[in-house]
C-alpha positions as CSV (number, residue, x, y, z in Angstrom):
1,X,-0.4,-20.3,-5.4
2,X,-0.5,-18.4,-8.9
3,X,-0.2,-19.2,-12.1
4,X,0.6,-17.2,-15.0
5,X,-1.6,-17.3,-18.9
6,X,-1.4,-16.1,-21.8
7,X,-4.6,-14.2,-23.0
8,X,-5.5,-11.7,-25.1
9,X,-7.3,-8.3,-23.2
10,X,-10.9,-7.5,-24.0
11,X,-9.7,-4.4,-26.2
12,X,-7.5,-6.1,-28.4
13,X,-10.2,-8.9,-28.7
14,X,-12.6,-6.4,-30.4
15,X,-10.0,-5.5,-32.5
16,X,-9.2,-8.2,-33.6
17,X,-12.8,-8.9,-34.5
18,X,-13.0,-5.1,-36.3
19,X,-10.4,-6.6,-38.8
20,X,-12.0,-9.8,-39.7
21,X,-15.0,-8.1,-40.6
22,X,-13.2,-5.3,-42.7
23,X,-11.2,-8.0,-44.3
24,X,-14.6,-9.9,-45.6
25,X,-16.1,-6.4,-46.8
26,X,-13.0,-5.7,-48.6
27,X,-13.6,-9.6,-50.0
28,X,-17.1,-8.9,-51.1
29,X,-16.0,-5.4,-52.5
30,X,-13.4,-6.7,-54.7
31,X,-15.6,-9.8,-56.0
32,X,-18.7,-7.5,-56.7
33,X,-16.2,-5.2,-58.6
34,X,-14.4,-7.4,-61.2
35,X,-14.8,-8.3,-64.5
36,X,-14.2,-10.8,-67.5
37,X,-11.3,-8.6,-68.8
38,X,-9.4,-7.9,-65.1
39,X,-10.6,-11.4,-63.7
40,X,-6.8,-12.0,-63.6
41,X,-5.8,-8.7,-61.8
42,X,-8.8,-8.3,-59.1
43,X,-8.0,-12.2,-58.4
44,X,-4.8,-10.8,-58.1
45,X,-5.0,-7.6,-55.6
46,X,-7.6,-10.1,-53.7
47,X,-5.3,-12.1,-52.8
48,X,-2.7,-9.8,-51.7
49,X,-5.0,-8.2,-49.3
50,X,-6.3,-11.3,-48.2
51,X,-2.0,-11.8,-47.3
52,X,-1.5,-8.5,-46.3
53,X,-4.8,-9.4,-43.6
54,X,-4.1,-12.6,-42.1
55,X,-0.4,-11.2,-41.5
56,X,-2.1,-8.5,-39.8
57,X,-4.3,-10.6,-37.8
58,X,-1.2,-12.9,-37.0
59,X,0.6,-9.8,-35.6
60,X,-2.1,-8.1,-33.7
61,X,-2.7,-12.4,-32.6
62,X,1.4,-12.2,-31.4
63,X,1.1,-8.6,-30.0
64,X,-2.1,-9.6,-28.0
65,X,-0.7,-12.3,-26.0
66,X,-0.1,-10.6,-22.5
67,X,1.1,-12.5,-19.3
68,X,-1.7,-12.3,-16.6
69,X,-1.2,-13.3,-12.8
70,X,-3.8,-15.1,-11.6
71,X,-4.1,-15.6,-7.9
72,X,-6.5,-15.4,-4.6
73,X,-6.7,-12.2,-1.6
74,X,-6.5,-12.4,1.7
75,X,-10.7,-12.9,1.2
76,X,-10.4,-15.5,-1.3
77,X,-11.4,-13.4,-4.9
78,X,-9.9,-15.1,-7.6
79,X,-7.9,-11.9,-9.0
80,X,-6.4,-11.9,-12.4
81,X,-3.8,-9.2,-12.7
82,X,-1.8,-7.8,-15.6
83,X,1.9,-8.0,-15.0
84,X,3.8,-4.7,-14.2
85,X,0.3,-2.5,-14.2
86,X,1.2,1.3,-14.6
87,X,-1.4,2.7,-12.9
88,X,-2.2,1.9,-9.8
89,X,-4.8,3.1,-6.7
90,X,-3.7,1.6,-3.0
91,X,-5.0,3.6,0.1
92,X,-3.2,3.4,2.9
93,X,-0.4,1.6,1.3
94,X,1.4,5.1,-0.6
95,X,5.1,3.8,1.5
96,X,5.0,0.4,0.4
97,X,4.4,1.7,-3.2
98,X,6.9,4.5,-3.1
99,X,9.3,2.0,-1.4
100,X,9.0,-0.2,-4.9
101,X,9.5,3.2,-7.0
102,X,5.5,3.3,-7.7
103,X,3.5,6.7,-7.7
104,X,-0.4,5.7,-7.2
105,X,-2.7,7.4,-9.3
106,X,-4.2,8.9,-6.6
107,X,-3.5,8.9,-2.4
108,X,-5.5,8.4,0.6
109,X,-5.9,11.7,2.9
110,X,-8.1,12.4,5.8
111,X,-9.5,15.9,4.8
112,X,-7.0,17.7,3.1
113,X,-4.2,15.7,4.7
114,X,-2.4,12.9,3.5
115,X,0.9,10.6,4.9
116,X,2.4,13.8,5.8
117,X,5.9,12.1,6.0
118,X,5.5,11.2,2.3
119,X,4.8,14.2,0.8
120,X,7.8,15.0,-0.8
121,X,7.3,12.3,-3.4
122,X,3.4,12.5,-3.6
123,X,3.0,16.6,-3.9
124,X,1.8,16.0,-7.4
125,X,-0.6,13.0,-6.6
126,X,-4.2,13.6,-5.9
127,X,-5.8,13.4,-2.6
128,X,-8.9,11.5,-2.2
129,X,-10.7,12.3,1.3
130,X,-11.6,8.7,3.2
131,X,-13.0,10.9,6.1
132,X,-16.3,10.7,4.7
133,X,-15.9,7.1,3.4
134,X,-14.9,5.6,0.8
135,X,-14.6,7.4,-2.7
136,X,-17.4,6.5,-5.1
137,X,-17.0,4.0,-8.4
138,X,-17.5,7.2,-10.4
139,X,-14.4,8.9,-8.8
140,X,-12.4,5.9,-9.5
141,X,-13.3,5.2,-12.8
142,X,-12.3,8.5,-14.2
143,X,-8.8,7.5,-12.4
144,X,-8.4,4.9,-14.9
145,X,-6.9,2.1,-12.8
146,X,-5.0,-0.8,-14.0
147,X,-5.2,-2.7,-10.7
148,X,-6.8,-1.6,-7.2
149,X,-5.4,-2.7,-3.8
150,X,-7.4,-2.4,-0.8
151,X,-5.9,-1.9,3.0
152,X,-8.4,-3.7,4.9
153,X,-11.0,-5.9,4.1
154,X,-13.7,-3.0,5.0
155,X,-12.7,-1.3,2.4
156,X,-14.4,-4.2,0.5
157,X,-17.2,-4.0,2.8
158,X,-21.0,-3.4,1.7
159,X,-20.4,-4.2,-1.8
160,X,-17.6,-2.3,-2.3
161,X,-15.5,-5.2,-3.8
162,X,-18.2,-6.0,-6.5
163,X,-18.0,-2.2,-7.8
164,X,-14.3,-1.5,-7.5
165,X,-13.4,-5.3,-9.2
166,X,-16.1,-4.2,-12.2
167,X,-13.7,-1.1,-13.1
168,X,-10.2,-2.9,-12.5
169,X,-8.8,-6.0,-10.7
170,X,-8.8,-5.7,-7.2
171,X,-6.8,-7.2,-4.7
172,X,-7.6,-7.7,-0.4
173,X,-5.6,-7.3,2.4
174,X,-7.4,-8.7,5.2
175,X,-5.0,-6.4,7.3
176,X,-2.4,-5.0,5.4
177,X,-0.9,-3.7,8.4
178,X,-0.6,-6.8,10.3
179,X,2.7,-7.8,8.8
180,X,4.7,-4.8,6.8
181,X,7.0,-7.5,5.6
182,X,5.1,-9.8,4.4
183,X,2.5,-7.4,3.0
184,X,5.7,-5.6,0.7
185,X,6.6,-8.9,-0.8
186,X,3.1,-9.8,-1.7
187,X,2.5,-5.7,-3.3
188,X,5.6,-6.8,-5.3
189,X,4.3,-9.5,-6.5
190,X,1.4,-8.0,-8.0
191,X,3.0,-4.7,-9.2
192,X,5.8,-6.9,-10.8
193,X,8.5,-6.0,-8.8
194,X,9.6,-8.8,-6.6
195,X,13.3,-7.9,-6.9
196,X,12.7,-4.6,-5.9
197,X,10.7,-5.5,-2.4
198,X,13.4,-8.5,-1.9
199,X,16.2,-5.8,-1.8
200,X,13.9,-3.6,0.2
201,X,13.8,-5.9,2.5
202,X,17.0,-7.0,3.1
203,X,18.1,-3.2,3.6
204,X,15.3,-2.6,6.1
205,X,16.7,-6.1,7.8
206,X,20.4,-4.7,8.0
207,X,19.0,-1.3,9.7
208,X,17.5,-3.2,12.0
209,X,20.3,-5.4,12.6
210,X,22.6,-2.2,12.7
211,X,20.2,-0.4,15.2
212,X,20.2,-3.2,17.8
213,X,24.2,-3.1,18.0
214,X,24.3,0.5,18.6
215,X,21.3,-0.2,21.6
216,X,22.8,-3.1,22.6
217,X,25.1,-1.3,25.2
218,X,23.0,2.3,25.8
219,X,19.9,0.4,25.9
220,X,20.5,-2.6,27.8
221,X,18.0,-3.3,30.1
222,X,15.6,-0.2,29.1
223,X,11.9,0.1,29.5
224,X,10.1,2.5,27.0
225,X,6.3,3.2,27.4
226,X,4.5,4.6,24.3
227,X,1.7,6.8,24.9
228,X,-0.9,8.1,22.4
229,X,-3.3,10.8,22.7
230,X,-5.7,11.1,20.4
231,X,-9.0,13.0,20.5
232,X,-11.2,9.7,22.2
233,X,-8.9,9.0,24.9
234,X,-5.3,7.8,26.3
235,X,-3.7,4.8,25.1
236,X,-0.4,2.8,25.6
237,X,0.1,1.2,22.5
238,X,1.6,-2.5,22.9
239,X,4.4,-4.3,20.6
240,X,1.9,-5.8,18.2
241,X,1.7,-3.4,15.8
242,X,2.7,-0.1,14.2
243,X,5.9,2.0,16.3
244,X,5.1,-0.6,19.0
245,X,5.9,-3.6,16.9
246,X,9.0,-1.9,15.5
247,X,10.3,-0.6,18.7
248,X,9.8,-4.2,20.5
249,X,10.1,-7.0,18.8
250,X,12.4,-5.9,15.7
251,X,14.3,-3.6,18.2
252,X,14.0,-5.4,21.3
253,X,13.3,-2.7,23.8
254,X,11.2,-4.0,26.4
255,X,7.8,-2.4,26.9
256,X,5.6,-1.4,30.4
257,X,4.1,-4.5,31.3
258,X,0.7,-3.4,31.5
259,X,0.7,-3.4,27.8
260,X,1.5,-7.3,28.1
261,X,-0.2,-9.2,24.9
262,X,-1.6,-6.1,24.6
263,X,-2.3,-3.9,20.9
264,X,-3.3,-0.9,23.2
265,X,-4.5,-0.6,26.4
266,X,-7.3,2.2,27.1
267,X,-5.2,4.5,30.2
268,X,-6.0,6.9,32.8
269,X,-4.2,9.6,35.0
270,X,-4.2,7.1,38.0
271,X,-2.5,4.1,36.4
272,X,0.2,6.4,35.3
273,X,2.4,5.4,37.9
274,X,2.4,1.9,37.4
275,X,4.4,2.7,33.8
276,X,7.5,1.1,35.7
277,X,9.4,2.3,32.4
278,X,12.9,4.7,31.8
279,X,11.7,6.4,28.8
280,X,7.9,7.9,27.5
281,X,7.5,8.1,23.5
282,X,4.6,10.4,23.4
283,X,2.6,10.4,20.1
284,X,-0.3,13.0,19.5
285,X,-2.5,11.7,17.1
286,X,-2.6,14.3,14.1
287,X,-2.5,16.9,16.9
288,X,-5.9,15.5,18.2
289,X,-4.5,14.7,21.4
290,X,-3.4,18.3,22.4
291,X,-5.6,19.5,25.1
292,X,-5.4,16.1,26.3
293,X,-1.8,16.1,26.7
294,X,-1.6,19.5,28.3
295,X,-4.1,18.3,30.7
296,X,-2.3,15.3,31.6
297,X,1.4,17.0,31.7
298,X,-0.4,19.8,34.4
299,X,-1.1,17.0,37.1
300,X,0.9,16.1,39.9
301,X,0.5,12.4,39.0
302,X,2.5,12.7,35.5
303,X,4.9,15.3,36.6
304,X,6.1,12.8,40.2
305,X,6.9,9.7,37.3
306,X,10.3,9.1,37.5
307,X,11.0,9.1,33.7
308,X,9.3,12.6,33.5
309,X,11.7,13.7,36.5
310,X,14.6,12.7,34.4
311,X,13.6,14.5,31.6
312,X,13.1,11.1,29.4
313,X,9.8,12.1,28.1
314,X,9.9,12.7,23.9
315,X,6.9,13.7,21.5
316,X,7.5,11.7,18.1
317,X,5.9,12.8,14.6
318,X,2.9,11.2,14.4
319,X,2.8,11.5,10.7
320,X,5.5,8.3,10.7
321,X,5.2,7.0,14.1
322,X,1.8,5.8,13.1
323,X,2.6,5.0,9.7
324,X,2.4,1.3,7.8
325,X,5.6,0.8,5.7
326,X,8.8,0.3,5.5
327,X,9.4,4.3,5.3
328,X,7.8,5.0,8.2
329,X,9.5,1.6,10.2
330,X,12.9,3.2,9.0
331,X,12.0,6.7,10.2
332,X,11.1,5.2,14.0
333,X,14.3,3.3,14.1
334,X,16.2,6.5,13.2
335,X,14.3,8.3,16.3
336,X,14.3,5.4,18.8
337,X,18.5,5.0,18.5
338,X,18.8,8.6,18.5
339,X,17.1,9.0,21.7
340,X,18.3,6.1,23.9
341,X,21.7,6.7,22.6
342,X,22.3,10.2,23.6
């Protein structure tokens, strides 16, 4: 629940304030500078400033009434939230914002590298380095904010929330990537742009309903297994999240079962051939997973699974195939009917 108030902001208080005061200097100045013979005009110009004053105050009173959101995170901050802010710092959530027509202020990389499959739009947006941690209050301060959103609640971790709120409102995801959907129309909410993440929606609804009828015939009855290698190990990743979720339950490809109420399921070379799938989406991990996957394609194990025989084996961009946002979602639907309706 929200609630929206009218208030005025902590700068135009002090302003507001800053008047009065000149307006009973100017008073006294007046008063200590008339005379018997222009009693009549310095009573006179007094009043008009004393007019001219109060309509300033008025206006500057009108002009200071702002509509705030109030309403709670995922971790139960009371957040109060100026409507349409314009600048705005959301790691991890660049696609959602770029879906709503908002540049961030600044973007979350690893290194040098950011959402690779979003550069086009953010080439001119700076990169802030998480690999390390998080950036420091200092580093965020001098980006000005109007409102923070953090990803996950460990971004708010370790005091984090208490020095990030004290330079701009911030709002927590628990998990903002637990639910793209859901997590769009709340960043819409708080950005001001509900229309634009209801119509976002929708479209991203009709490509998936659009996608299914064109798998509905070449896909019928399909397995698909992805794999990810990444530089700690092997992993089949399940249809709870991420290109799994998409692929299974918006799509409705069915998934190797030993992924089964699964997120990801830590593999080896020797339960390879218990994939029981048609088709292998391979993912390497920010090219992490290379010697890895060159191990694993070398071994007799991979190379006798019958989808490998068949030449049903594809290596997806990692950049969007691990991404959180409707951008990225759209981007593996585009891939997935490409490849099972060849």
């Amino acid at each position: 629940m929200f609630r929206i108030e009218k208030r005025p902001s902590a700068v135009i208080r002090k302003r507001m304030i800053l008047l009065l005061c000149l307006v009973i200097v100017g008073s006294l100045l007046v008063a200590c500078g008339s005379n018997d013979g222009g009693a009549s005009e310095t009573s006179e110009q007094q009043g008009t400033l004393s007019t001219t004053a109060t309509a300033s105050i008025e206006e500057e009173q009108v002009e200071s009434q702002i509509d705030v959101l109030t309403l709670k995170d995922d971790l139960g901050n009371e957040v109060e939230i100026p409507t349409a802010p314009e600048r705005v710092f959301a790691p991890y959530l660049e696609d959602s914002l770029l879906k709503l027509g908002v540049k961030p202020v600044a973007q979350w990389a690893n290194g040098d590298m950011g959402h690779e499959y979003l550069q086009e739009e953010l080439k001119d947006v700076l990169k802030i380095d998480f690999s390390g941690g998080q950036p420091s209050p200092e580093v965020l301060m001098d980006l000005n904010p109007d409102l923070i959103i953090l990803h996950t609640e460990s971004y708010a971790a370790n005091g984090g929330y208490e020095k990030y709120s004290k330079i701009a409102p911030t709002f927590v995801f628990k998990n903002a990537a637990g639910d793209i959907e859901k997590t769009l129309e709340k960043v819409g909410e708080l950005l001001g742009k509900t229309d634009e993440a209801t119509a976002a929606l929708q479209a991203y609804e009709q490509k998936v309903l659009d996608a299914k009828e064109k798998l509905a015939i070449s896909a019928e009855g399909k397995k698909v297994a992805i794999i990810r290698f990444a530089a700690k190990g092997v992993s089949l990743m399940g249809g709870n999240y991420l290109s799994g979720h998409v692929v299974n339950k918006q799509l409705g490809i069915e998934m190797s079962h030993l992924t089964d109420n699964e997120n990801s399921y830590e593999i080896s070379t020797e339960v390879l051939p218990e994939l029981g799938v048609d088709y292998i989406f391979v993912i390497n991990a920010y090219g992490q997973g290379t010697e890895r996957l060159a191990e694993m394609e070398k071994s007799a194990i991979w190379q006798a699974i019958p989808a490998v025989k068949q030449g049903h084996v594809y290596e997806m961009d990692s950049a969007y195939w691990l991404g959180s946002g409707l951008i990225a979602y759209g981007k593996i639907i585009d891939d997935t009917v490409k490849v099972l309706t060849e």
